[in-house]
C-alpha positions in Angstrom: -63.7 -6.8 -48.7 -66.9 -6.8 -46.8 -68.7 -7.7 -49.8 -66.8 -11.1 -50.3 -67.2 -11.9 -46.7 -70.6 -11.9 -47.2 -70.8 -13.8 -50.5 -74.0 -16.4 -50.5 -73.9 -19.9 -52.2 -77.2 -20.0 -53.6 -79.4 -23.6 -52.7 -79.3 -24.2 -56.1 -75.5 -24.4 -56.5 -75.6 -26.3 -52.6 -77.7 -28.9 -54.4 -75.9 -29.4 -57.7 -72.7 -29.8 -55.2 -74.1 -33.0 -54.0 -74.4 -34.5 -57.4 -71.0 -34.3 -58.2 -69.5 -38.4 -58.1 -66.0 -37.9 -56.4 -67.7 -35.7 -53.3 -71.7 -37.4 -53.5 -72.7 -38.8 -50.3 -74.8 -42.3 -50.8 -78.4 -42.1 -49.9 -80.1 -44.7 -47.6 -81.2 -43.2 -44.8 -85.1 -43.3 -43.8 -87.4 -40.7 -40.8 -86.8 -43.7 -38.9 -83.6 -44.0 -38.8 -83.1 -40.8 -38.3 -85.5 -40.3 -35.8 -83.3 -43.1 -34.0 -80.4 -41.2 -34.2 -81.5 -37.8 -32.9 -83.4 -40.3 -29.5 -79.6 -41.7 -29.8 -78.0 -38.7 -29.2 -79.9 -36.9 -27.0 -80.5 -39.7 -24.6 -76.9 -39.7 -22.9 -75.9 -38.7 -18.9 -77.9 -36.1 -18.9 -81.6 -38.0 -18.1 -79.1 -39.8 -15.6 -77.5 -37.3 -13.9 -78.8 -33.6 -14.3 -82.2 -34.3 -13.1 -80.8 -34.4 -10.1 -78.4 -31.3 -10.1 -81.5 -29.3 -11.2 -84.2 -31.1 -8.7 -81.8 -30.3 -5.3 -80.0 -26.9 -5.8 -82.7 -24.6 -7.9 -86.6 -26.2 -8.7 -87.5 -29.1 -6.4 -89.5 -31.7 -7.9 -91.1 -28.9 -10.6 -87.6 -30.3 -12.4 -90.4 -31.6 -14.3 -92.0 -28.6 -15.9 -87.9 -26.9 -16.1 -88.0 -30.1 -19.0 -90.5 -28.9 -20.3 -89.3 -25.3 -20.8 -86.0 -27.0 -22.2 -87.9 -28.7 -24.8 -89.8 -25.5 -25.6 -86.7 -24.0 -26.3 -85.6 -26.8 -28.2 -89.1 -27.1 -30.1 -88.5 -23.8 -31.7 -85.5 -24.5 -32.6 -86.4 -27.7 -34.0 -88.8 -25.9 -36.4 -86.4 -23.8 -37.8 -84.1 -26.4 -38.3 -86.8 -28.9 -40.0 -87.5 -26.4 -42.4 -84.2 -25.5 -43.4 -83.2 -29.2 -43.4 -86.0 -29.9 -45.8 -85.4 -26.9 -48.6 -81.6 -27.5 -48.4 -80.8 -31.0 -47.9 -77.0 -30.9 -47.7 -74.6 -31.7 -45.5 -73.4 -29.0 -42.8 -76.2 -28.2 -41.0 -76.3 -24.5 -39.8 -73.5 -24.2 -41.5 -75.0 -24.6 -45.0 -78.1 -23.2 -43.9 -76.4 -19.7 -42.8 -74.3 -19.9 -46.4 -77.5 -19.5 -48.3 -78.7 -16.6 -46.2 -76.6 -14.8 -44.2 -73.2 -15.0 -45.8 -69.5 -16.7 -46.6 -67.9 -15.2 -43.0 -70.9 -16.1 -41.1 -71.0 -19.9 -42.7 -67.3 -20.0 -41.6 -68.0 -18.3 -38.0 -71.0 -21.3 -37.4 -68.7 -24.2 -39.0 -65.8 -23.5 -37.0 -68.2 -23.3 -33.9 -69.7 -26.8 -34.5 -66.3 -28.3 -35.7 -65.6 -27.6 -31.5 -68.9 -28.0 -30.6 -69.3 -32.0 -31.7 -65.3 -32.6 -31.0 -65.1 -31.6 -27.9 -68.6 -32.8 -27.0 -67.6 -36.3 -28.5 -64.4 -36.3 -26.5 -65.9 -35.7 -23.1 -68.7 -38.2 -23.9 -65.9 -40.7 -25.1 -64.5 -40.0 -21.2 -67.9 -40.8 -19.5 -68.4 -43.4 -21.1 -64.8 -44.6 -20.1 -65.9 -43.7 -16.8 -68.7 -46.0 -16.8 -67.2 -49.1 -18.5 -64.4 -48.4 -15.4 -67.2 -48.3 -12.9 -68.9 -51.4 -14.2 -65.8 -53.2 -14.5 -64.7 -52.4 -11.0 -68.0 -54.2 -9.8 -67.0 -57.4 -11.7 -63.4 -57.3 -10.1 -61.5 -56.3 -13.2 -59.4 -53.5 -12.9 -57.4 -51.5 -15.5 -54.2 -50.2 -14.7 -54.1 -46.4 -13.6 -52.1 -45.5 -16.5 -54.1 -46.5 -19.0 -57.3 -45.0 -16.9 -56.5 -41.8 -17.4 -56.8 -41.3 -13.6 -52.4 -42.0 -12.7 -52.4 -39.4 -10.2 -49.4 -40.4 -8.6 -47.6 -39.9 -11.8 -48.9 -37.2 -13.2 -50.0 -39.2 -16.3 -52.2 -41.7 -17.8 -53.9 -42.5 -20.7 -57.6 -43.0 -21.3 -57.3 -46.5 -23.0 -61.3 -47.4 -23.4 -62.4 -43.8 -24.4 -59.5 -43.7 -27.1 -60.5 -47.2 -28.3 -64.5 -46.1 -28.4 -63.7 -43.1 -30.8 -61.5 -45.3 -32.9 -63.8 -48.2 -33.0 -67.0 -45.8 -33.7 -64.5 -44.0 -36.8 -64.2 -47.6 -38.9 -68.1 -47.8 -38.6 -69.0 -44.5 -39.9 -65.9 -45.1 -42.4 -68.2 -48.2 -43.9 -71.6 -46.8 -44.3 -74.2 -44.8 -42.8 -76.2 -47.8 -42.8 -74.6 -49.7 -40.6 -74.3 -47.2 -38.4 -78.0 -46.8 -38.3 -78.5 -50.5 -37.7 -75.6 -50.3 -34.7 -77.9 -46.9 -33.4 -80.8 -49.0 -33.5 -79.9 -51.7 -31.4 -78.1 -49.4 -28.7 -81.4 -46.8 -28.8 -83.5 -50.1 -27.9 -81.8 -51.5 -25.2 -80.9 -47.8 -23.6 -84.6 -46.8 -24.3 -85.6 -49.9 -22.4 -83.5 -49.3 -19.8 -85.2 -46.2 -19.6 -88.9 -47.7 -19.6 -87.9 -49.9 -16.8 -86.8 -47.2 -14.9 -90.0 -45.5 -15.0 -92.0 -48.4 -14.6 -90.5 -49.4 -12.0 -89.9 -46.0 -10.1 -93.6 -45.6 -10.1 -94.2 -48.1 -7.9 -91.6 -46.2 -4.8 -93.5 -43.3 -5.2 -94.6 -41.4 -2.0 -96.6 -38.3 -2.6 -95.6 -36.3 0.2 -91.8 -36.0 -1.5 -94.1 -34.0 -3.5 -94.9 -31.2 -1.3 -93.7 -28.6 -1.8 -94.2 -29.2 -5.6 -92.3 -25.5 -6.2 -90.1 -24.7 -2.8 -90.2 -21.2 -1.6 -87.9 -18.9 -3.5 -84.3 -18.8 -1.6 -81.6 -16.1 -2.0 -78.5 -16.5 -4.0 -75.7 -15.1 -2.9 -73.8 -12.8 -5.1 -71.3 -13.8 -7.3 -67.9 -11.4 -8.8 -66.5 -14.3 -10.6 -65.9 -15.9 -14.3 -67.7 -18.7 -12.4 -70.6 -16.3 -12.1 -73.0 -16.3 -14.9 -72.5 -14.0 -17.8 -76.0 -11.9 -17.0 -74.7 -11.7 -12.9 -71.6 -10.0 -14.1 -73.5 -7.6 -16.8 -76.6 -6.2 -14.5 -75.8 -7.9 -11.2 -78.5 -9.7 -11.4 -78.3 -13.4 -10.3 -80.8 -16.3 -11.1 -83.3 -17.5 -8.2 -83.1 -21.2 -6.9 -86.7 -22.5 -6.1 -89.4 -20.4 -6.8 -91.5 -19.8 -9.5 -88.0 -18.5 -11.9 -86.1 -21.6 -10.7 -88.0 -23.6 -12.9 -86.7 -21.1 -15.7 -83.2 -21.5 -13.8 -83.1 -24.7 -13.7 -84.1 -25.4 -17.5 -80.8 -23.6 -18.3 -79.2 -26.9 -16.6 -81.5 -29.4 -17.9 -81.1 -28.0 -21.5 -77.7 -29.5 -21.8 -79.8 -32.6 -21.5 -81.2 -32.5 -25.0 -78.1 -31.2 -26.9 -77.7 -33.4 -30.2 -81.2 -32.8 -32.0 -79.7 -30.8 -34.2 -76.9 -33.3 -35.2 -80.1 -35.0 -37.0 -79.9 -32.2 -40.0 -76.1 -32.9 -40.7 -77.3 -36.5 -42.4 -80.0 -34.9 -44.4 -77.8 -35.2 -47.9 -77.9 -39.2 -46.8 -81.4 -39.6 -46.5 -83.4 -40.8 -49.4 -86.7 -38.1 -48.9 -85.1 -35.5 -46.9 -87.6 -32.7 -47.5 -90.3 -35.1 -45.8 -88.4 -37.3 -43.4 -85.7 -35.1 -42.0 -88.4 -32.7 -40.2 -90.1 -35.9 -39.0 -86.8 -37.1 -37.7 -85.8 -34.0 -35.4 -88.9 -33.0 -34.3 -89.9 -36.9 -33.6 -86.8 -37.3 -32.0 -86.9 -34.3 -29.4 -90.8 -35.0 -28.6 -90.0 -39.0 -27.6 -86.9 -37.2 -25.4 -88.7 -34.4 -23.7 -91.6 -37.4 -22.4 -88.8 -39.8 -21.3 -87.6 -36.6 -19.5 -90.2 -35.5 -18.0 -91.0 -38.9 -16.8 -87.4 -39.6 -14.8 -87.9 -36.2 -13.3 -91.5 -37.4 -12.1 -90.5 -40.7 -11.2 -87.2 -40.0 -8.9 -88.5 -36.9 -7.5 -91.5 -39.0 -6.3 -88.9 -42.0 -4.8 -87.0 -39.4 -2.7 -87.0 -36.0 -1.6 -85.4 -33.7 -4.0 -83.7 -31.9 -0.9 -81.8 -36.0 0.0 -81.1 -36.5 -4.1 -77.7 -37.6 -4.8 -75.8 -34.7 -7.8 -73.7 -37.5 -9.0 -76.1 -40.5 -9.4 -79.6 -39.6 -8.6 -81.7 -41.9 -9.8 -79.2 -45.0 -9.0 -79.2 -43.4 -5.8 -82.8 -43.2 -5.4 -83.2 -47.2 -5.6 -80.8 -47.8 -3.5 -82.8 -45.7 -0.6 -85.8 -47.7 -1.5 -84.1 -51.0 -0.9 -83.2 -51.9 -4.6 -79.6 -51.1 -5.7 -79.9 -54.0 -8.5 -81.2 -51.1 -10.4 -78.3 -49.5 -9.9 -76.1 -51.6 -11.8 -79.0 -51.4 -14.3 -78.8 -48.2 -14.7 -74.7 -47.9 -15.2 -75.3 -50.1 -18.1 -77.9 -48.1 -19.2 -76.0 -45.3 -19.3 -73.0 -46.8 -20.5 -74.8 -48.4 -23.8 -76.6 -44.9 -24.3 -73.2 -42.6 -24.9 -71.8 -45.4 -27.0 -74.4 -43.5 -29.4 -74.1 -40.4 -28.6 -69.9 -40.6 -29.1 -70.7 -42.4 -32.6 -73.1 -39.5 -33.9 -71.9 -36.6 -32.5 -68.4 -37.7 -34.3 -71.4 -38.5 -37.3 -72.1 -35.1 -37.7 -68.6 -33.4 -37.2 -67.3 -35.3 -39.9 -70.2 -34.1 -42.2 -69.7 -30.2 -41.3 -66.2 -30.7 -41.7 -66.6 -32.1 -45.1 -69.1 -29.5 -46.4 -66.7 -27.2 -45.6 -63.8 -28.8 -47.4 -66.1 -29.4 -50.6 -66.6 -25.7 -50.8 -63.1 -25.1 -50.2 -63.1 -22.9 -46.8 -60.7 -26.5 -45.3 -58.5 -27.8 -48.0 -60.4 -30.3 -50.6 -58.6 -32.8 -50.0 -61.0 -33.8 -47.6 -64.3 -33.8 -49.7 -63.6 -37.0 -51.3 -65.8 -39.6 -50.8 -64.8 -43.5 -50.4 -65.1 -45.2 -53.6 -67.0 -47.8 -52.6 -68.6 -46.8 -49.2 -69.3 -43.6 -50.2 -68.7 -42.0 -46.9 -66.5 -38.7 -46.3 -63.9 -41.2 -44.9 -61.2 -39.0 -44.5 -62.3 -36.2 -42.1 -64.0 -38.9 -40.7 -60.5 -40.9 -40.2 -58.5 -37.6 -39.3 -60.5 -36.2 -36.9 -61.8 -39.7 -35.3 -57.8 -40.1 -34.4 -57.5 -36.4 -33.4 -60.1 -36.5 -30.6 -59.1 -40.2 -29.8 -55.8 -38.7 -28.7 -57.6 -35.7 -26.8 -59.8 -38.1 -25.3 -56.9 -40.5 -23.7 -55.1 -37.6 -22.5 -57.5 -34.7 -21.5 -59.8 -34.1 -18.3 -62.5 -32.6 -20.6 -64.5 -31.8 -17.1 -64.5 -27.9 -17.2 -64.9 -27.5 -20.9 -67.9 -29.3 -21.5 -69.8 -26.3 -21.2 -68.3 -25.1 -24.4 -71.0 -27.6 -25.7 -73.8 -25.5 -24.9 -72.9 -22.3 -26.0 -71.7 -23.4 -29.6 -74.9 -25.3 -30.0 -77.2 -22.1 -28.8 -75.1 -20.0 -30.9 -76.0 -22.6 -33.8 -79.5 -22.5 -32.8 -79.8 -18.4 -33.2 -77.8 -18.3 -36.3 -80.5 -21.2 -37.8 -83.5 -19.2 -36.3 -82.2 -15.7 -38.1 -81.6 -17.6 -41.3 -84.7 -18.4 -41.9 -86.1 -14.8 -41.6 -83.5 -14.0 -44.0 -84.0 -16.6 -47.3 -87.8 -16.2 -46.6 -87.6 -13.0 -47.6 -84.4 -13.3 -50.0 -85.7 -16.3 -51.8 -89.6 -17.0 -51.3 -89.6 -19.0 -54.2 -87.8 -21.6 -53.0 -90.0 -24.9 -52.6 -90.5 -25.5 -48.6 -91.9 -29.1 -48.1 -92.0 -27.9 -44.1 -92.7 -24.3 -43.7 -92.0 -23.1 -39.7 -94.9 -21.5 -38.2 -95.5 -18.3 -37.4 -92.5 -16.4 -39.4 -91.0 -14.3 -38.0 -92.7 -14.3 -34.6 -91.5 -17.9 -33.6 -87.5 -17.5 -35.0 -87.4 -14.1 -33.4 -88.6 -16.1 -30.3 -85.8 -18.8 -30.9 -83.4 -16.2 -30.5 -84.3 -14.8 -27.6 -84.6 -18.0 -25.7 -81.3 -19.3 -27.1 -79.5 -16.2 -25.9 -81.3 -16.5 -22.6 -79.9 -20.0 -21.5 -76.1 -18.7 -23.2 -76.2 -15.6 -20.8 -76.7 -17.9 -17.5 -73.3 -19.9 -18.7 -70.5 -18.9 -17.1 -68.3 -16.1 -18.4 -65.2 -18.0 -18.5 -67.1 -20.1 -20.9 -67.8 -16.7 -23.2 -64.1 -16.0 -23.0 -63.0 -19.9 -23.9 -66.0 -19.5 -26.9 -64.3 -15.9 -27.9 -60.7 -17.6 -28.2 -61.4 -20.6 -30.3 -63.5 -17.9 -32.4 -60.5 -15.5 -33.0 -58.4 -19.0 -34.1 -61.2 -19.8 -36.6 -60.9 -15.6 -37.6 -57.4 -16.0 -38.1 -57.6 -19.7 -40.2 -60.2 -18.0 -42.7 -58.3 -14.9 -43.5 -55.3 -17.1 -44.0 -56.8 -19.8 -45.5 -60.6 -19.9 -46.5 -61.5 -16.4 -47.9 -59.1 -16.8 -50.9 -59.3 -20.3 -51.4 -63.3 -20.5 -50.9 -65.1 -22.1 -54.7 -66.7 -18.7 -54.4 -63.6 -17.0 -54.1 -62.3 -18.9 -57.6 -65.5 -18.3 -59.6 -65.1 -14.6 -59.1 -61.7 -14.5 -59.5 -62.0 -16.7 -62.9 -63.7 -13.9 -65.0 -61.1 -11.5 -63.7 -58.1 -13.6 -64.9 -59.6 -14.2 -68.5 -58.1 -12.5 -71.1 
C-alpha cells in the first residue's frame, strides 16, 4: 500500500490534463488581473480591524514592523509558490504542486485542507460582510428583520439573508467567465484601494508624535495559560508569547498574518491565465508587496492619530477619526470595508471551486465534477454545488470561533508548497523553471520554519478542530479516492489485460 499512497502524477501528464476539451479551462487571464485579484483578496477586515488588536494588547505602535515580519513570512512563501505556479500551471494550487513531488496521499491530505480552508474562510467573510451591509443599513434607517439577520436571539433562529445572497450572487459570476470576474475585481479593488489611500492621506494629517513614544512598550508578563485557548507552544514547553517588547513584534505578527491570507488563492487561476510561467509569479509576489505597504501604512497612520493603549479592538481606525473630530470617515470606512470582502468572498470561492475540480479531474472526488461549461468554459459545477453549500452554512452558522481554521490550513499549505519544491528540484531538475526561488534549499527550509512558528501560537483547540476534519478527509480517501484515483486505473489497466 504505501507505495500507491505515494504515487506522483508527473507535470507532464498535469499538463496534457489541461488539454483535454470536456475538462480544459479557457485562458484569458493577464499579471494584471491577477495581480488584482490576489490585492482583492488580501485586502479584507483585516487592514480594518487587526491593526488594532495587535497595536493595544501585544506591540504598541511597532504594529508596523509585526507587518513587516508577516509579509516576510509571506514573501517566502510567495517565492515558493511563484515558482511552482510557473513550471506547473494547473489548477489546484498546492494541491497539484505536492502531486508532482511529494505524493497521491499527501496531494489528497493538502486538497482536503484547502477545500475547508477557502469554504469556511468564504463563509465567515460572506457573514462580515453581512455584518457590514447591516451596519450601513442601520445608519440609513432600514432595518432587516432579525430572522433573516442571522442575529433572532429571542428565537433561537435566524437566517443570514444578505451573506446567503452574496455567495449565490458571486456563484452565477464565476459560473460565466473568469473574465468577468476579473473586470467585477477590478472595479471593487479600485474603489476599496481608494478608500484605503484616503485613509492614509488623510490620517497623516491627525498625527501627533508623542502617541509615538514608546515606539516598542516595555515587555509586560503574560500570565499563564492551561487551556485549549492557550496556544499550542504554551501547552507543549509552557512557554507563553510576550506582549510588548522586543518578541511582541514577533507576537503580534502571528495576529496580523491572518491579515494577508489569500495570496496564495492567486496560483489556483494559473491554468486560466494566458502566460502563466511569466505572469503568475508577477501576480502573487506583486500582489503581497502592494498589500504589505498599504499595511504598514494603516498601522503608521492610526497608531500616530491615537494612542495604541486608547485604540478601539473592534473598529480602530473608524474609531480613531472619530477621537479626532471626524466620524464622516467612519462611514467611509464601513463602505470601504464592506466593498473590499465582496472580493475577497468571490475569490476565495474562485479558488475552492478550482482545487475542488482538479481533484475531481484526477478522480480523488467523483468526475462528474471536472466538466467544464460548454460555452463558458468554467468548472461550473463545483462551482454551483459548493457556492449553494456554503450559502446555506453562511445563513445559518456563527462562523466566529472557527475562523481560525483559516490560518492553520493555509500555513499548512504554505509548508507543504515550501518542501515541494526541495523535492522536484532534486527529483526533476530538468524541468523548465521560468521563475527559479532563490536560495534552494535555504529559503524553503526557512518557509517552513516560519510557517510552523505562527501555526504553533494558534490555539490548540484549533489543532484538534484541524486534526478532525483531517481524519474525515482520511476516511473519504480510503473509501473513495485511493481506488478510484486516474492513477489508481492506469495501474490497474495492465493488470486486468489478458
Amino acid at each position: 500500500m504505501g507505495s500507491t499512497l505515494f504515487r506522483t502524477k508527473n507535470v507532464e501528464q498535469s499538463l496534457k490534463d489541461t488539454e483535454e476539451p470536456e475538462h480544459a479551462l479557457k485562458k484569458s487571464l493577464s499579471a494584471l488581473d491577477l495581480t488584482v485579484f490576489g490585492v482583492g483578496v488580501i485586502i479584507g477586515t483585516g487592514i480594518f480591524v487587526l491593526t488594532g488588536t495587535a497595536a493595544r494588547n501585544t506591540a504598541g505602535p511597532a504594529v508596523a514592523l509585526s507587518f513587516v515580519v508577516a509579509g516576510v513570512v509571506c514573501g517566502l512563501a510567495a517565492l515558493c509558490y511563484a515558482e511552482f505556479a510557473s513550471t506547473v500551471p494547473v489548477a489546484g494550487s498546492a494541491y497539484t504542486f505536492s502531486y508532482a513531488s511529494l505524493g497521491e496521499f499527501p496531494a489528497w491530505i493538502i486538497g482536503w485542507d484547502l477545500v475547508l480552508e477557502l469554504a469556511l474562510g468564504t463563509a465567515v467573510v460572506a457573514v462580515g460582510w453581512s455584518g457590514y451591509i447591516h451596519s450601513l443599513l442601520d445608519n440609513a434607517g432600514w432595518h432587516l428583520p432579525e430572522y433573516l439577520s442571522g442575529r433572532d436571539g429571542a428565537h433561537g433562529f435566524g437566517f443570514d439573508i444578505l451573506a446567503a445572497v452574496l455567495v449565490l450572487a458571486l456563484t452565477a459570476i464565476l459560473v460565466v467567465g473568469m473574465k468577468l470576474s476579473a473586470r467585477v475585481t477590478s472595479v471593487v479593488v479600485a474603489i476599496k484601494v481608494a478608500v484605503v489611500l484616503v485613509v492614509i492621506i488623510a490620517g497623516a494629517f491627525f498625527i501627533h508624535s508623542g502617541n509615538y513614544s514608546p515606539f516598542i512598550p516595555p515587555k509586560e508578563a503574560v500570565p499563564a495559560g492551561g487551556n485549549l485557548k492557550a496556544p499550542l507552544i504554551q501547552l507543549m514547553i509552557g512557554w507563553a508569547p510576550s506582549n510588548f517588547g522586543v518578541m511582541g513584534i514577533f507576537t503580534a505578527a502571528s495576529v496580523v498574518f491572518f491579515a494577508f491570507i489569500g495570496f496564495d488563492v492567486v496560483a489556483t487561476a494559473a491554468e486560466e491565465t494566458r502566460n502563466p510561467q511569466r505572469d503568475v509569479p508577477r501576480g502573487i509576489i506583486g500582489s503581497l508587496i502592494i498589500c504589505t505597504a498599504l499595511y504598514v501604512a494603516v498601522a503608521v497612520v492610526v497608531t500616530g492619530m491615537q494612542k495604541y493603549s486608547r485604540l478601539s479592538v473592534d473598529a480602530p481606525l473608524a474609531d480613531a477619526f472619530k477621537a479626532t473630530g471626524h466620524p464622516w470617515f467612519a462611514g467611509l470606512i464601513s463602505f470601504g470595508a464592506a466593498v473590499g470582502l465582496t472580493t475577497v468572498c468571490m475569490i476565495l470561492l474562485l479558488g475552492q471551486s478550482r482545487v475542488f475540480f482538479a481533484m475531481s479531474r484526477d478522480g480523488l472526488l467523483p468526475r462528474f465534477f471536472s466538466h467544464t461549461h460548454p460555452r463558458f468554459r468554467t468548472p461550473y459545477r463545483p462551482t454551483i454545488l459548493l457556492g449553494v453549500v456554503i450559502a446555506i452554512v453562511a445563513g445559518f452558522t456563527s462562523l466566529s470561533e472557527l475562523a481560525e481554521l483559516v490560518n492553520i490550513g493555509t500555513l499548512f499549505a504554505f509548508i507543504v508548497v515550501a518542501i515541494s519544491v526541495i523535492i522536484l528540484r532534486n527529483t526533476r531538475p530538468d524541468l523548465e523553471r521560468s521563475f527559479r526561488t532563490p536560495w534552494v534549499p535555504v529559503l524553503p527550509v526557512l518557509s517552513v520554519l516560519a510557517s510552523l512558528w505562527l501555526m504553533l501560537n494558534l490555539p490548540a483547540e484549533t489543532w484538534l478542530r484541524f486534526a478532525v476534519w483531517m481524519v474525515i478527509g482520511f476516511a473519504v480517501y480510503f473509501l473513495y479516492g485511493r481506488t478510484h484515483s486516474r492513477l489508481a486505473q492506469a495501474e490497474q489497466a495492465p493488470a486486468d489485460a489478458p
